[in-house]
BALOBA-1460 file (C-alpha; in Angstrom, 3 decimals):
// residues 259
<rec num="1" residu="x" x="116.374" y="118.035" z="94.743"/>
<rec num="2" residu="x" x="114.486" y="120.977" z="96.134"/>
<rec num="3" residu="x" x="115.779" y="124.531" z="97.368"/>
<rec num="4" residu="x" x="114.878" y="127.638" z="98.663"/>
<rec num="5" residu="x" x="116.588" y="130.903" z="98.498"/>
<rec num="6" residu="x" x="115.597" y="133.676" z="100.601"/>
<rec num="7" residu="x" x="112.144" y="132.496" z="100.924"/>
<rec num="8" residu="x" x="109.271" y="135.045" z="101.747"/>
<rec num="9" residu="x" x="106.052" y="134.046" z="102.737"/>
<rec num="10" residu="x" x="103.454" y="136.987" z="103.928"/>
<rec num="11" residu="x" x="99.165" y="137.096" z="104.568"/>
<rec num="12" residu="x" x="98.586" y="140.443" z="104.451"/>
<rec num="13" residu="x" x="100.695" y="142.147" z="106.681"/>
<rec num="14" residu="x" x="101.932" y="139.311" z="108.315"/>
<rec num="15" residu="x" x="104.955" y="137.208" z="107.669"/>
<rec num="16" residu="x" x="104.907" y="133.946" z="108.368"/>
<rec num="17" residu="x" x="108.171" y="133.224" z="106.754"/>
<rec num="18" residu="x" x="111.180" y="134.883" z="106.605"/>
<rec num="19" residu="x" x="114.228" y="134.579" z="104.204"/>
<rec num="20" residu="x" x="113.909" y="130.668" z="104.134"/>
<rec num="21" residu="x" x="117.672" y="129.024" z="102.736"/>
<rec num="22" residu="x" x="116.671" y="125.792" z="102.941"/>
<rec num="23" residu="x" x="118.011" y="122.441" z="100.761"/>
<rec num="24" residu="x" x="116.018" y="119.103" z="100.426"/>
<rec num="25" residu="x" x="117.919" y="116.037" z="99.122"/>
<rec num="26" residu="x" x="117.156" y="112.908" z="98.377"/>
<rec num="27" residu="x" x="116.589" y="110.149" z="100.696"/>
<rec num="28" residu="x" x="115.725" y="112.321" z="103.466"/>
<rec num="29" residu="x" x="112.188" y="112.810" z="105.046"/>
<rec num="30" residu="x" x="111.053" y="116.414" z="106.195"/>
<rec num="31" residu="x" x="108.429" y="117.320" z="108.514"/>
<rec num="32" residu="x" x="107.092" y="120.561" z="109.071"/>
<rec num="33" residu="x" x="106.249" y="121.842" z="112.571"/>
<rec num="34" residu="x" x="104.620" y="124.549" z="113.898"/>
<rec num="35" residu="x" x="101.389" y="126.194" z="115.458"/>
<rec num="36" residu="x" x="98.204" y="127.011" z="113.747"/>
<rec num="37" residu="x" x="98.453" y="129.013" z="110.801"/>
<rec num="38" residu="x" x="102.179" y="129.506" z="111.171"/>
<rec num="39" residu="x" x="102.153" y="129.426" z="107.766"/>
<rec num="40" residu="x" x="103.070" y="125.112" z="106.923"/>
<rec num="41" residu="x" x="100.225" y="125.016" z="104.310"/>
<rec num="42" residu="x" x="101.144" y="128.049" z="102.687"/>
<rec num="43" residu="x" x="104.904" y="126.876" z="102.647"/>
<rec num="44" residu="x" x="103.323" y="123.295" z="100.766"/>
<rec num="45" residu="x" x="101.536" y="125.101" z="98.315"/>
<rec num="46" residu="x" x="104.155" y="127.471" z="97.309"/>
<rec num="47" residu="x" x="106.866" y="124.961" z="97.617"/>
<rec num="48" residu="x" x="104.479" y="123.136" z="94.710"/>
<rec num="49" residu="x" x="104.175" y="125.776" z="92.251"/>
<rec num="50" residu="x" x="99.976" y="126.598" z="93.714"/>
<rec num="51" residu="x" x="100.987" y="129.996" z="95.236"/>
<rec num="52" residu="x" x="103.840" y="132.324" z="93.807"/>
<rec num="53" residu="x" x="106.296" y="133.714" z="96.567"/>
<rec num="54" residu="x" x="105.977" y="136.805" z="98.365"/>
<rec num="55" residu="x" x="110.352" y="136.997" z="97.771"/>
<rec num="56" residu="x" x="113.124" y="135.000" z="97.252"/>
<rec num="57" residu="x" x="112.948" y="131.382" z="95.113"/>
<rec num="58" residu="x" x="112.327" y="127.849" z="95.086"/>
<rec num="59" residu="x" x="114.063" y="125.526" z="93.122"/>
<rec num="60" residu="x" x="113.304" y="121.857" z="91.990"/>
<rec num="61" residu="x" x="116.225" y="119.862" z="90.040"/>
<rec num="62" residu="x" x="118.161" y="123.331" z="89.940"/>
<rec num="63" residu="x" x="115.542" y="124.901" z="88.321"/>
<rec num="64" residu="x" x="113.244" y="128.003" z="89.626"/>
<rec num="65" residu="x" x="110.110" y="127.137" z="89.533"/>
<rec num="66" residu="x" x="108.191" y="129.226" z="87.303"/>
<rec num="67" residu="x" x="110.561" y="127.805" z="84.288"/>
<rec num="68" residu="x" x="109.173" y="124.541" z="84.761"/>
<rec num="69" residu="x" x="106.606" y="123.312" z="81.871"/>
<rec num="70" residu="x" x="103.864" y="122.468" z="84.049"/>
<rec num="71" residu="x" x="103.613" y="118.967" z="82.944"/>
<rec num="72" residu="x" x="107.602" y="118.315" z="83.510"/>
<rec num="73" residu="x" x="106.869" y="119.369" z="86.697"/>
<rec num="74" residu="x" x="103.772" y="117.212" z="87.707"/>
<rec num="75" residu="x" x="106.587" y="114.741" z="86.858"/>
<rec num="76" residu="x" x="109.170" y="115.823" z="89.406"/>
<rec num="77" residu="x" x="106.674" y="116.734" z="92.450"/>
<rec num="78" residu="x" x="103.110" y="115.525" z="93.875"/>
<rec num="79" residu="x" x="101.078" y="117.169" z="96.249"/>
<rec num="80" residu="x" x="98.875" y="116.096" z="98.466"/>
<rec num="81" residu="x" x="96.688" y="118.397" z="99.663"/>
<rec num="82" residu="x" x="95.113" y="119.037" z="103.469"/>
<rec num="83" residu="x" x="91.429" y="118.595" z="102.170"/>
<rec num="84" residu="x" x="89.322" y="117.937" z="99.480"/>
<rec num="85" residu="x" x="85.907" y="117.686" z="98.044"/>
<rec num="86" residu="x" x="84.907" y="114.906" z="95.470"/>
<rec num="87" residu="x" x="81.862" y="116.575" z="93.194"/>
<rec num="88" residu="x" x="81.799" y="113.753" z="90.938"/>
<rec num="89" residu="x" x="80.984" y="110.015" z="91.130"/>
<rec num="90" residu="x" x="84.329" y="109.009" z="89.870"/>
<rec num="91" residu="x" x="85.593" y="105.341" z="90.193"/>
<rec num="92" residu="x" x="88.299" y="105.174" z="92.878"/>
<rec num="93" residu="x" x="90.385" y="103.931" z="90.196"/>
<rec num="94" residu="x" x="90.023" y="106.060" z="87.562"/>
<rec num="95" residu="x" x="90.876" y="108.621" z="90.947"/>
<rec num="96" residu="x" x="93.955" y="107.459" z="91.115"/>
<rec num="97" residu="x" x="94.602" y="107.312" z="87.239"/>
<rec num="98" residu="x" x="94.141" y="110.817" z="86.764"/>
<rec num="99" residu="x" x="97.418" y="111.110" z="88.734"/>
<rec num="100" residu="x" x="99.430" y="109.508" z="85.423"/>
<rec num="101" residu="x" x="98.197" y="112.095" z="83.186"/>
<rec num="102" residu="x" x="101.706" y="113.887" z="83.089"/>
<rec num="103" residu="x" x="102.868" y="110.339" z="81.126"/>
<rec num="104" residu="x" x="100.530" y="111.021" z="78.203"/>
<rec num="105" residu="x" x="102.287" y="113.515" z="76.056"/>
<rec num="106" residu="x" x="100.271" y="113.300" z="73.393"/>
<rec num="107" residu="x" x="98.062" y="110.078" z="74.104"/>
<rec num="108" residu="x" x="94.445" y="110.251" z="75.190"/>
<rec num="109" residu="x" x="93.999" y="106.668" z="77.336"/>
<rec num="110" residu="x" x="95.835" y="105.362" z="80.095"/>
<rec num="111" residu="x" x="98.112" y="102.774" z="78.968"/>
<rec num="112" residu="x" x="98.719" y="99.178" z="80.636"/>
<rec num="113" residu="x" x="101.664" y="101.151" z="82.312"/>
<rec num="114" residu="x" x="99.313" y="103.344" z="84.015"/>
<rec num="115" residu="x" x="96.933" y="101.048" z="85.348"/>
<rec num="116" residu="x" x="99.936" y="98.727" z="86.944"/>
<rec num="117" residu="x" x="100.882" y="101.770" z="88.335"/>
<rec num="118" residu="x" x="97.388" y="102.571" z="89.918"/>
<rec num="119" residu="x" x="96.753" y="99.268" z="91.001"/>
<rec num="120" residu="x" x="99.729" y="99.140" z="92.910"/>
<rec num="121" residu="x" x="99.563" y="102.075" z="94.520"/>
<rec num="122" residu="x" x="95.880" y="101.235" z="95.453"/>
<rec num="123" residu="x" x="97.319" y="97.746" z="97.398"/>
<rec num="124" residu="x" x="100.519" y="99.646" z="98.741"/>
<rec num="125" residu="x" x="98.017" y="101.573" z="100.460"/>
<rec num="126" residu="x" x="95.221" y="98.726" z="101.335"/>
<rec num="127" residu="x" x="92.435" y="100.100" z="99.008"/>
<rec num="128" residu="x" x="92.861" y="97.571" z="96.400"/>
<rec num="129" residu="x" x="89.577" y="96.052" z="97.216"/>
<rec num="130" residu="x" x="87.883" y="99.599" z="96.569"/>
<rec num="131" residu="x" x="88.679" y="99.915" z="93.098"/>
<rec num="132" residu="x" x="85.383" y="100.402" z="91.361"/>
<rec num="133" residu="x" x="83.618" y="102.455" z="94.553"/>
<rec num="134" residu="x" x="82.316" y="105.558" z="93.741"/>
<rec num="135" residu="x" x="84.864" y="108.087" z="95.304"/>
<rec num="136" residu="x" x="81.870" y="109.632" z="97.520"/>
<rec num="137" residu="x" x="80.755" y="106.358" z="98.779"/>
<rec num="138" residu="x" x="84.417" y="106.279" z="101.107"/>
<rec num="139" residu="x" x="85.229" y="107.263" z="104.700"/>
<rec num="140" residu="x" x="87.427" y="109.812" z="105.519"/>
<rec num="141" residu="x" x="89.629" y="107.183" z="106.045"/>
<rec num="142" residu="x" x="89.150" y="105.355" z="102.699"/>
<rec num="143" residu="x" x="89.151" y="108.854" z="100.724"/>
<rec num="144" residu="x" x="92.597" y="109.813" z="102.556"/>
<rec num="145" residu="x" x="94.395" y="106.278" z="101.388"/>
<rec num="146" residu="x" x="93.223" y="106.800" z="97.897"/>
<rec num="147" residu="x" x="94.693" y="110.367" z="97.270"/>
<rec num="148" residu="x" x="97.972" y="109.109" z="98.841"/>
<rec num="149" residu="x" x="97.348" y="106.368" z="96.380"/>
<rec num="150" residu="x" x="97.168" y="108.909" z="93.542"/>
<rec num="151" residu="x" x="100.289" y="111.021" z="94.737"/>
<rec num="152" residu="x" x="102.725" y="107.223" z="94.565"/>
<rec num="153" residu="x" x="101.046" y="106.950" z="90.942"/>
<rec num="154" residu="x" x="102.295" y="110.345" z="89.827"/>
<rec num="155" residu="x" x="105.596" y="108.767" z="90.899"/>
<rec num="156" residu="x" x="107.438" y="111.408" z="91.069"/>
<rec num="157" residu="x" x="110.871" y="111.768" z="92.927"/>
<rec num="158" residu="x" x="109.879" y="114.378" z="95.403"/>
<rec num="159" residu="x" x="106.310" y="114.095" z="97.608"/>
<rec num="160" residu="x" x="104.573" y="117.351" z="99.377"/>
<rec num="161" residu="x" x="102.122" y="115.838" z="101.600"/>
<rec num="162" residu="x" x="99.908" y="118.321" z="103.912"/>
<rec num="163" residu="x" x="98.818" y="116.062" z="106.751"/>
<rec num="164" residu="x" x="99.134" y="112.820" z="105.576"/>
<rec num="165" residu="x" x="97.911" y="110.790" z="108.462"/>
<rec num="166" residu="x" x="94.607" y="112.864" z="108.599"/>
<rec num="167" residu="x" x="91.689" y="110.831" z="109.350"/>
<rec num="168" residu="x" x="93.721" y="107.667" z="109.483"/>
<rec num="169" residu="x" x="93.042" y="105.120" z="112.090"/>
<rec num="170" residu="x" x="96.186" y="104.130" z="113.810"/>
<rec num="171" residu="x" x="97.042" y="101.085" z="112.180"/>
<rec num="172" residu="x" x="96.918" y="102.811" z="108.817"/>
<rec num="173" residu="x" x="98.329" y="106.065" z="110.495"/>
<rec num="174" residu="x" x="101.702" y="103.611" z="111.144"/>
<rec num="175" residu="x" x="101.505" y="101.820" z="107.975"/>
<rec num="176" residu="x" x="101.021" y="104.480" z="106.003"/>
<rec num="177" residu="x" x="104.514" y="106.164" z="107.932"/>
<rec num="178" residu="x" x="106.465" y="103.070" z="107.202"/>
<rec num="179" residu="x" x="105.606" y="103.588" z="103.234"/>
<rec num="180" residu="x" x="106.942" y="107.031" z="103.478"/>
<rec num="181" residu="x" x="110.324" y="105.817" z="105.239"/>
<rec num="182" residu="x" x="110.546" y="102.772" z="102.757"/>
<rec num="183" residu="x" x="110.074" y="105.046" z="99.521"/>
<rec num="184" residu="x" x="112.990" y="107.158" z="101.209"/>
<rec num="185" residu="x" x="114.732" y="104.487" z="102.339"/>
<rec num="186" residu="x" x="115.026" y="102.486" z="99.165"/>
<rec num="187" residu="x" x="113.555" y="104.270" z="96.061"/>
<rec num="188" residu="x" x="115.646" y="107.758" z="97.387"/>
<rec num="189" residu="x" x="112.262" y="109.455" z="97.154"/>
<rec num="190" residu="x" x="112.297" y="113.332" z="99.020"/>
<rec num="191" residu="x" x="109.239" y="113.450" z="101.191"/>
<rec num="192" residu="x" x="108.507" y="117.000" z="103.024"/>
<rec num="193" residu="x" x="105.326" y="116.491" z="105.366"/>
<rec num="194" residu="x" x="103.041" y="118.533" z="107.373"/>
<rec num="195" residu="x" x="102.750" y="117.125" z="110.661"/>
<rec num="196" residu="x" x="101.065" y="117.499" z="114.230"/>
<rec num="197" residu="x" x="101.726" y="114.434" z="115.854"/>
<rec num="198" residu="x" x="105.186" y="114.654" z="117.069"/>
<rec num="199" residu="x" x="105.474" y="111.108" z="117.701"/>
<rec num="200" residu="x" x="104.144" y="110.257" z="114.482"/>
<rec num="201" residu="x" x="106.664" y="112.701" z="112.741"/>
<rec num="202" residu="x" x="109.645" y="111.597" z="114.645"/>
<rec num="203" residu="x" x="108.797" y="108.275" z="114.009"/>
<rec num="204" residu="x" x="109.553" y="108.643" z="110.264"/>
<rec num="205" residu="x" x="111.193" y="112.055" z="109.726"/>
<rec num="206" residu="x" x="115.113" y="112.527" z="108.990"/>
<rec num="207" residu="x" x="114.555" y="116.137" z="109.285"/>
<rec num="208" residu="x" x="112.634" y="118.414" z="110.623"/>
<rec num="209" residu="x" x="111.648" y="122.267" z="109.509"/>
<rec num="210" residu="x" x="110.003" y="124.390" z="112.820"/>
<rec num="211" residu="x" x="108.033" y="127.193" z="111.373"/>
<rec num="212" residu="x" x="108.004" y="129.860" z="114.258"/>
<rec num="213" residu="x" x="104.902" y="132.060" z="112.820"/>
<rec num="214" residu="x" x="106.264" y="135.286" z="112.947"/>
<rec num="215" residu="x" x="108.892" y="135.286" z="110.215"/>
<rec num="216" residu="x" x="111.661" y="132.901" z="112.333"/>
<rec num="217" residu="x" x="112.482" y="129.388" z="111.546"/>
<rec num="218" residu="x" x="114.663" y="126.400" z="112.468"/>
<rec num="219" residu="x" x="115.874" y="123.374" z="110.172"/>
<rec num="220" residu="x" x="117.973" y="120.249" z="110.582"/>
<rec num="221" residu="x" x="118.269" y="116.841" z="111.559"/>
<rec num="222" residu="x" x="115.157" y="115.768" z="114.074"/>
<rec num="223" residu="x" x="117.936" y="115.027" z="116.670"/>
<rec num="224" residu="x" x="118.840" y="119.024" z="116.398"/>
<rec num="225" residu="x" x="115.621" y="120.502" z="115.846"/>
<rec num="226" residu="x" x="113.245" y="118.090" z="117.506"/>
<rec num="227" residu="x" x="114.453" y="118.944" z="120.683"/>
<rec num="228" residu="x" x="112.202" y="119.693" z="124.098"/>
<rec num="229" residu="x" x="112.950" y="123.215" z="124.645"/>
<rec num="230" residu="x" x="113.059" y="124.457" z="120.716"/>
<rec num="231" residu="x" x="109.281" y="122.663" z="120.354"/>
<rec num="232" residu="x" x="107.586" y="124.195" z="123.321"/>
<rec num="233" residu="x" x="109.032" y="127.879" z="122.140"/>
<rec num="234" residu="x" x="107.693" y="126.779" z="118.664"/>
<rec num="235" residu="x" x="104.555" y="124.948" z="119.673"/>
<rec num="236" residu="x" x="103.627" y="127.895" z="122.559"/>
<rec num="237" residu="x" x="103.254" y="124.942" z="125.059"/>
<rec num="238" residu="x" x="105.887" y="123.120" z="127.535"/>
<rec num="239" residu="x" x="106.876" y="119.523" z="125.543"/>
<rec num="240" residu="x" x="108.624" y="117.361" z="127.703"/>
<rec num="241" residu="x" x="110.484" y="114.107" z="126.157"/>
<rec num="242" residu="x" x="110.392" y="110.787" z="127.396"/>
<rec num="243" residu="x" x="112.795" y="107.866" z="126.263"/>
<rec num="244" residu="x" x="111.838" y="104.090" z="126.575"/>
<rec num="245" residu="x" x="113.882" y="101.380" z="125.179"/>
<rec num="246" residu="x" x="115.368" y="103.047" z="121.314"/>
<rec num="247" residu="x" x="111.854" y="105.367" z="121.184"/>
<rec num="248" residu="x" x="111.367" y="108.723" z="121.918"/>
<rec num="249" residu="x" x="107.935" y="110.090" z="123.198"/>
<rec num="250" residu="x" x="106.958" y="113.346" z="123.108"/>
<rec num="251" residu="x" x="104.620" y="114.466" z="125.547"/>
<rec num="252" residu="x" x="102.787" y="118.005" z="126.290"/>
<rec num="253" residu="x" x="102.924" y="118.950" z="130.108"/>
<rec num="254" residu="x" x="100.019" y="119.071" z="132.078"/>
<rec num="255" residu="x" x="99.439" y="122.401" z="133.591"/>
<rec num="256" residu="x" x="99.283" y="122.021" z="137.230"/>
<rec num="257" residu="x" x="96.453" y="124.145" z="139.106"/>
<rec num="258" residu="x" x="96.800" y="125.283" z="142.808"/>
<rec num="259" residu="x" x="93.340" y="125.915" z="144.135"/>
């Protein structure tokens, strides 16, 4: 569904990523790991067609990138991105119906299609009631739910989601996890995530892709990659895990001090 070749990803003088080969299929659920500015934003938006490469390729259904028509490819990825700033008193739903504009070809108005799209998405994600708000009237909360919203609207078989759980309270942080797995699970969507809650990541994630921050990197399944020793060198602090019952807990260790 989604590959990189040789991948090279640079700010200024820096490398964050280094000769990247790298496959994403579908079905499976990626997260993205690493420190602060380790470059897992930068991967998103480039991965998305926002940000052209600095080397190598990326491919989406076998094709590079910048071949893509624009609109063919708003139909084969969505992007959610890490923030966002609403300038204009939109409707919530008319929000999420901007995300079905790659379906218009030619047309002008949203068809009845495109509004049974956007009202389910809106319920999947427990906003239905919010449909005619003004956009700026939401929490952080609310406003986070709705551009997920948007992105399962676009549906398109590949999501790129930059923090996904930001902002969420934790029942929605869980539900909102359990949509992801489902839409992998059964609909064979490919979801690649940025994530800093390990527990929340794990929870959901096939995958996982450690982004050192200097250039290095590690991929595979979380039961390869998501291991103790490989996330404190990645995370720059000692992880420890913890098992109880079929879960696994990932917890950082507390420094001791001598006085």
């Amino acid at each position: 569904m989604m590959k990189t070749i040789g991948l090279q990803l640079r700010i200024g003088e820096r490398t964050l990523v280094a000769g990247l080969d790298w496959q994403v299929h579908a079905g499976e659920c990626w997260c993205v790991i690493g420190r602060n500015g380790a470059g897992k934003s930068t991967l998103l938006r480039t991965l998305a067609g926002l940000r052209e490469a600095d080397g190598g390729a990326v491919q989406v259904g076998g094709r590079l990138l910048p071949d893509w028509p624009l609109q063919d490819l708003a139909r084969e990825r969505a992007f959610l991105a890490q923030g966002r700033n609403d300038a204009f008193g939109y409707r919530v739903l008319d929000t999420v119906l901007s995300a079905r504009h790659p379906y218009h070809d030619a047309g002008y108005w949203e068809s009845d299609a495109d509004y049974q799209a956007a009202h389910a998405a809106l319920h999947a994600l427990d906003v239905g009631a919010l449909a005619e708000r003004d956009v700026r009237t939401l929490s952080g909360g609310e406003r986070q739910r709705v551009a997920i919203a948007a992105v399962l609207a676009q549906d398109t078989p590949l999501l790129l989601l930059d923090e996904p759980a930001n902002a969420l309270d934790l029942a929605h942080q869980v539900s909102v996890m359990g949509l992801l797995a489902r839409l992998c699970r059964q609909s064979r969507k490919a979801v690649v995530m940025v994530s800093h809650d390990l527990n929340l990541a794990h929870s959901v994630a096939s995958h996982a892709l450690l982004l050192m921050g200097d250039g290095r990197w590690q991929a595979g399944p979380v039961a390869e990659v998501m291991q103790a020793p490989i996330l404190s060198h990645c995370l720059g602090h000692p992880i420890e895990i913890v098992r109880h019952g079929s879960r696994t807990i990932y917890l950082p260790v507390e420094e001791t001090h001598h006085e």
